[in-house]
C-alpha positions in Angstrom: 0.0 0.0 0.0 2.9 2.4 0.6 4.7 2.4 -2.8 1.1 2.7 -5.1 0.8 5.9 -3.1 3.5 7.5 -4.1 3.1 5.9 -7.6 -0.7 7.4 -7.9 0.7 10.6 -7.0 3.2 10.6 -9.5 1.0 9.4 -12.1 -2.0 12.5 -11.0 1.1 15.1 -11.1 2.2 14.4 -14.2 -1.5 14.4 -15.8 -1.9 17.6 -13.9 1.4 18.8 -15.7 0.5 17.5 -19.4 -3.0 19.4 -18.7 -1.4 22.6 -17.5 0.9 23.1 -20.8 -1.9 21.9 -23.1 -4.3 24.9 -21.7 -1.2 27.2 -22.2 -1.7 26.8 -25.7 -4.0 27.8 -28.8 -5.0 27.4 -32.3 -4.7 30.3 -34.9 -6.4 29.8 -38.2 -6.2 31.8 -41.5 -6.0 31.9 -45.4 -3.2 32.6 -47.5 -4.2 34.7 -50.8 -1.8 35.9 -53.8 -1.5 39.7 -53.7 -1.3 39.6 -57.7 -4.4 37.4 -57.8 -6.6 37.5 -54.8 -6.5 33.0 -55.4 -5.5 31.0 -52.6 -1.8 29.7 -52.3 -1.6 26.3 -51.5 2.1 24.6 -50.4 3.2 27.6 -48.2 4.8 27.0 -44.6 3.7 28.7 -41.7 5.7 29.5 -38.6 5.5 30.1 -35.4 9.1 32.6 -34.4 11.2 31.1 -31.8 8.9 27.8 -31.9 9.3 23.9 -33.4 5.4 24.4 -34.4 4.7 24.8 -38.5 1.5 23.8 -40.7 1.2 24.1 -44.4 -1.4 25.2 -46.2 -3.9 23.5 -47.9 -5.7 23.8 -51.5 -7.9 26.4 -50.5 -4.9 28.5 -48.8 -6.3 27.9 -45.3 -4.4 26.8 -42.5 -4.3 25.9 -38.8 -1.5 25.8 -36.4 -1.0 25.6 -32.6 0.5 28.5 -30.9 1.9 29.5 -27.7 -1.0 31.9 -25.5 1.0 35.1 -25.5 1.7 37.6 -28.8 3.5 35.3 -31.5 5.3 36.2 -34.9 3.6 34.0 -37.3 6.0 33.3 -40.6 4.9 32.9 -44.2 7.4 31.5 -46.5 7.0 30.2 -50.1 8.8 29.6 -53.4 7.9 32.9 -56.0 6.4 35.0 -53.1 8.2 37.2 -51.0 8.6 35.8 -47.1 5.9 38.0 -44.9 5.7 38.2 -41.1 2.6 38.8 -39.0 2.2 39.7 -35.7 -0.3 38.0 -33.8 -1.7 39.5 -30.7 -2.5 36.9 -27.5 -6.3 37.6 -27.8 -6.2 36.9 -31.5 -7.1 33.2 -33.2 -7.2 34.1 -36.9 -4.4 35.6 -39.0 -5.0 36.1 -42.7 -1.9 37.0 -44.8 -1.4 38.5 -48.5 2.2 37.4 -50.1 3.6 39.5 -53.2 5.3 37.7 -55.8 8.9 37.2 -56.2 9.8 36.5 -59.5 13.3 37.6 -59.2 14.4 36.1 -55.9 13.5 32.5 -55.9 13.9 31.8 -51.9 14.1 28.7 -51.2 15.0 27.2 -54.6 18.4 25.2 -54.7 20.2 24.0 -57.8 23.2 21.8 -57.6 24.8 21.3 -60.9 26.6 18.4 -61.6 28.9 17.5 -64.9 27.5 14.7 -66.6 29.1 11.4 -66.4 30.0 9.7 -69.2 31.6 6.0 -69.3 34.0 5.0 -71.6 32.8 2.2 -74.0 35.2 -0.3 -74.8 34.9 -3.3 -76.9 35.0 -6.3 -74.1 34.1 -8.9 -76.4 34.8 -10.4 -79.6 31.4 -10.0 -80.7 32.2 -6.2 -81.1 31.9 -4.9 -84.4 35.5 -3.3 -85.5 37.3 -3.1 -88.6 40.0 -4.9 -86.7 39.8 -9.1 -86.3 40.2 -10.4 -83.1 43.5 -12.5 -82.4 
């Protein structure tokens, strides 16, 4: 009886704990539109500054991501479109954001070139066609 207190205890604390950080937490929701175009833009990652949390956006532009309770940075980054930052006050749940195009500074796009290989044929049988008989 003495060790499942303790054990029941520990087990209470800690769902007290996971409980207390989940409520310190919330959900912000938005759409992503094209300044040039008013149209949704799908693929582009979201951010939360200083944060592991991220979402991406979905056909429609919309998104959802958790976020901590106080004033956060939310970050809007995609190829073509200029990266925008939004602040987003601790009362606030919804963030809508309008990204410009960037036609000249791809960010985010990486291109390794590489020469091309090219093997050297050499006949390895006599079955090769040569001017030259086999010995």
């Amino acid at each position: 009886m003495v060790t499942r207190i303790p054990l029941l205890t520990l087990a209470l604390a800690t769902l007290v704990g996971v409980v207390a950080v989940s409520a310190q937490q919330r959900q912000i929701t938005g759409r992503v539109t094209s300044g040039a175009t008013s149209e949704p833009v799908a693929g582009v990652a979201v951010s939360v500054t200083g944060t592991a949390f991220a979402a991406v956006t979905n056909a429609e532009g919309r998104y959802a991501i958790a976020a901590p309770a106080g004033a956060v940075t939310l970050v809007f980054r995609r190829i073509a479109f200029k990266r925008r930052e939004v602040q987003v006050p601790a009362a606030q749940n919804t963030a809508d954001a309008t990204l410009e195009p960037d036609v000249f500074n791809l960010e985010g796009a990486r291109s390794r070139s590489r020469p091309l290989r090219t093997r050297r044929t050499r006949p390895s049988s006599p079955t090769c066609s040569t001017s030259r008989r086999w010995s």
